[in-house]
C-alpha positions in Angstrom: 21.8 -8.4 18.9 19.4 -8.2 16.2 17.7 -4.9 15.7 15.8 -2.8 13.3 14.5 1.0 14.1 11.0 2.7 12.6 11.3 6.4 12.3 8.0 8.1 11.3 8.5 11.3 9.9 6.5 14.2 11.3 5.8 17.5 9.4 5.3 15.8 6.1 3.0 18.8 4.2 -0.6 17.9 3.0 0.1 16.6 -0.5 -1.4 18.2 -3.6 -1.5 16.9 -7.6 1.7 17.1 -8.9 4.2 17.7 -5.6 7.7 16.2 -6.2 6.9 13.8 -3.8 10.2 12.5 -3.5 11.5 15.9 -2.6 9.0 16.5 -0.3 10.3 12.7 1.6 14.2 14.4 1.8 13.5 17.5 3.2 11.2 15.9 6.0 13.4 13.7 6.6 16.0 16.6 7.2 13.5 18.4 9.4 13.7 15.0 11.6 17.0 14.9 12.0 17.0 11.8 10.2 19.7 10.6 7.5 18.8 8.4 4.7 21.5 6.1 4.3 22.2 2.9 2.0 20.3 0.2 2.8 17.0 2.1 4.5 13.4 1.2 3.7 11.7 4.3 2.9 7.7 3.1 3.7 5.3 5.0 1.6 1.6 5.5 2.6 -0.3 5.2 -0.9 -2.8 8.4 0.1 0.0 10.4 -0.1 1.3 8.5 -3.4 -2.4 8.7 -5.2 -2.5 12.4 -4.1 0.4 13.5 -5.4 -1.0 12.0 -9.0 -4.1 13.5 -8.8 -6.4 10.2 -8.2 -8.9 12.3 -6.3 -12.4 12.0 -8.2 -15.6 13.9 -6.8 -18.1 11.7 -7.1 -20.4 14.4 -7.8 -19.3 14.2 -11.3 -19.9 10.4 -11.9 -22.7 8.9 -13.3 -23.6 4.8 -12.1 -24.3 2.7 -14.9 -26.8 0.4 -14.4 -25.0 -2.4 -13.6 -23.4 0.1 -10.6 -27.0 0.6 -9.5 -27.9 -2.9 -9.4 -24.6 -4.0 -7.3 -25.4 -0.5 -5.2 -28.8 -2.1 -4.2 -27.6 -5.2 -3.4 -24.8 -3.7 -1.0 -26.5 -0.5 0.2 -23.8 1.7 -1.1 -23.7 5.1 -3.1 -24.1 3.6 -6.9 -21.5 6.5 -7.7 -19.6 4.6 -5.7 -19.9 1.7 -6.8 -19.5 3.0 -10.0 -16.2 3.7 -9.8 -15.0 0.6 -7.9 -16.3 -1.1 -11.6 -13.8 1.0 -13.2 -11.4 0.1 -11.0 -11.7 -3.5 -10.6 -11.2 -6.6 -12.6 -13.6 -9.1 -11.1 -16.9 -8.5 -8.6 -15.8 -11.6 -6.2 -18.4 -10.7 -3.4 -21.6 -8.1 -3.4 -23.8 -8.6 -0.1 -25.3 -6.1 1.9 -23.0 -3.4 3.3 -19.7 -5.5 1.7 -18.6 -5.0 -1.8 -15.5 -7.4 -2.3 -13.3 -7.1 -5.3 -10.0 -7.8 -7.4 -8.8 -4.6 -8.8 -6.6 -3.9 -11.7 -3.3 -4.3 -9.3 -4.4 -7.9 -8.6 -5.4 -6.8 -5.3 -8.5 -8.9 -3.5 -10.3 -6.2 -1.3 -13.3 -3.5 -0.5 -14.1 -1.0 -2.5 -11.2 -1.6 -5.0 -9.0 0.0 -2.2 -11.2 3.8 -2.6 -11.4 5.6 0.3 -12.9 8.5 2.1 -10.9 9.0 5.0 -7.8 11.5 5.5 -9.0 13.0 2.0 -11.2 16.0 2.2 -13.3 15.2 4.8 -16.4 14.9 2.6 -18.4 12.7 1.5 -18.2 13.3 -1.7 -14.5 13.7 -2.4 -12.8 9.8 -2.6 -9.3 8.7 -3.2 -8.3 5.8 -5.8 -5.4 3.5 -5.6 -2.1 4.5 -7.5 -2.6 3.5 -11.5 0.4 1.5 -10.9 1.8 1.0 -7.3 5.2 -0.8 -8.1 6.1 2.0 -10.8 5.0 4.7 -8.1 7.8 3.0 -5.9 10.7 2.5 -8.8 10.3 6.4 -9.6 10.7 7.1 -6.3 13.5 5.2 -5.4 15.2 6.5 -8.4 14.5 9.9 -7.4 15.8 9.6 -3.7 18.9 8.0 -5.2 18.8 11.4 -7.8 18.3 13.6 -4.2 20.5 11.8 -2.3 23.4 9.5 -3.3 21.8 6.6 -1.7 20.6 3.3 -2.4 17.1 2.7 -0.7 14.2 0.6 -0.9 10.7 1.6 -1.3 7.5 -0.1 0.1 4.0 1.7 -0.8 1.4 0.6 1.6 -2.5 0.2 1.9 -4.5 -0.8 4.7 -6.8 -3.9 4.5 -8.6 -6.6 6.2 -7.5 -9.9 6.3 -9.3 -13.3 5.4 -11.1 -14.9 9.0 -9.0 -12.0 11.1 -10.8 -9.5 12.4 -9.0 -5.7 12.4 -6.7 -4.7 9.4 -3.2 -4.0 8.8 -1.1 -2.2 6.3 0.3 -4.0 3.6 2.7 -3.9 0.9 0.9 -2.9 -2.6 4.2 -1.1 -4.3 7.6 -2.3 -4.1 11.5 -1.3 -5.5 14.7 -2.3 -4.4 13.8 -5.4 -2.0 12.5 -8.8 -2.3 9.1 -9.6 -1.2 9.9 -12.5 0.6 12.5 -13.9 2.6 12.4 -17.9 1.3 13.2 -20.5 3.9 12.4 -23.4 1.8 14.9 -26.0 1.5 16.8 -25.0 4.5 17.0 -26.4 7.9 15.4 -25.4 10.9 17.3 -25.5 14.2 16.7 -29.1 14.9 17.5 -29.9 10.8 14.3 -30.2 9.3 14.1 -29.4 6.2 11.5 -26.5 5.5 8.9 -27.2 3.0 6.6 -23.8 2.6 8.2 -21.3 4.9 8.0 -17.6 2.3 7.7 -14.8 4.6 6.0 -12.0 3.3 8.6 -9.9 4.4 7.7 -7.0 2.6 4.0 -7.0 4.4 6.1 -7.1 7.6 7.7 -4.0 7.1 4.4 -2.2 6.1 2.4 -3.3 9.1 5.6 -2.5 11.3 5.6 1.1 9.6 2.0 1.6 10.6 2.8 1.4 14.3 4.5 4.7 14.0 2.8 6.3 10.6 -0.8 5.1 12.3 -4.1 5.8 10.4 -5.9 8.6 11.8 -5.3 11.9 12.8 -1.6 11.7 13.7 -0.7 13.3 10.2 2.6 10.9 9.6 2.7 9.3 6.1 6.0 8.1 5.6 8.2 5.5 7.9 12.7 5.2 7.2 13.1 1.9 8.9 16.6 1.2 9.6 18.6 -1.8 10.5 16.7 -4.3 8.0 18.6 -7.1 6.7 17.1 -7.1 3.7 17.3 -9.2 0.5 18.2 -6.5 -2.3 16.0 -6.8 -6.1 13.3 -5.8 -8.1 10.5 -7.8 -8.2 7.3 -6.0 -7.8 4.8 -6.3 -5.1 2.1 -7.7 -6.9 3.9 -10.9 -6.6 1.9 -11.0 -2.9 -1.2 -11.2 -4.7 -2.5 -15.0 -4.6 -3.1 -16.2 -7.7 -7.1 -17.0 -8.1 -6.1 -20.9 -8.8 -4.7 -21.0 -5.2 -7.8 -19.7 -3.1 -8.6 -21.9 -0.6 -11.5 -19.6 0.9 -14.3 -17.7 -1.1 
């Protein structure tokens, strides 16, 4: 009977510039009874990854350009803001009122260039960037649980966004070490024999949306997910493989 199990593990500490975050990931999940073994996904929320490399920024201490005024009065938003999402993003793909659309440096298509607000400081003021590199956030990690423990895991960082003509979000994968990203059915069978043409499961934004049923993304305090049981497809390949390439869109 097929089977996985999502662990989230409680009593994680509030993460400061420069914490051995992968430390920190063992010894919680000692606390929780729970033992990392060969073959677990270890899922990483990135707050706790950007923390621990000191990506907070008080706006207080940015000054907009004019350019970040300009998109700030189009959108409604704070031109510090805005500001920064500039410095963090590749392209402006969409700036209407209240919505400020972007590609960021990761390849990543969302708001804000993926700065946020909440489970910060709870100010204003105080905002949190992405990681400066998500996938090599996730290979040092996985090479420092393997350090800590003996074990062979795989790491998923994850970030919550919307989704194109959903409404809601979901977490999903942004940094990735030690499993594929998909899980390819092309060119096999179904059960009746067709051949599949353009089954690729984004198996990797799977697990992160799976993790946030026990991590959630409020108050509950619970950062980190071990999912066991996954049948997964051991590699390398980084996450940004998920991005779509610009030459693909279908919607803008």
């Amino acid at each position: 009977m097929p089977r996985i199990e999502i662990i989230g593990l409680e009593g994680v500490p509030e993460i400061k510039p420069g914490d051995d975050l992968a430390r920190i990931i063992v010894e919680a999940a000692e606390r929780n009874g729970v033992k990392i073994e060969d073959g677990d996904v270890i899922v990483v929320k990135s707050k706790i990854v950007s923390k621990a490399e000191g990506k907070i920024v008080d706006l207080k201490r940015v000054k907009p350009s004019e350019r970040a005024r300009e998109i700030a009065e189009a959108t409604g938003k704070d031109p510090r803001l805005v500001e920064l999402v500039l410095k963090e993003s590749a392209e402006v793909v969409k700036a209407v009122k209240g919505h400020l659309i972007v590609k960021t440096r990761h390849g990543i298509v969302c708001a804000n260039a993926g700065i946020d607000r909440s489970n910060v400081a709870g100010s204003r003021d105080i905002v949190l960037l992405l990681p400066e590199d998500p996938d090599a956030s996730a290979r040092r990690l996985r090479e420092e649980i393997r350090r800590l423990t003996g074990k062979k895991v795989a790491i998923v960082i994850t970030d919550t966004y919307g989704r194109p003509l959903r409404n809601g979000q979901v977490d999903m994968a942004i940094g990735l070490c030690g499993m594929q990203p998909f899980r390819d059915y092309r060119g096999q069978p179904d059960m009746k024999g067709y051949i599949l043409r353009v089954k690729r499961i984004a198996v990797a934004d799977e697990v992160a949306a799976a993790s946030e049923l026990v991590t959630g993304n409020g108050a509950e305090g619970i950062p980190v997910a071990v999912i066991k049981g996954l049948n997964f497809v051991e590699g390398e390949e980084p996450a940004k493989l998920l991005n779509m390439p610009k030459e693909k869109w279908l919607f803008r």
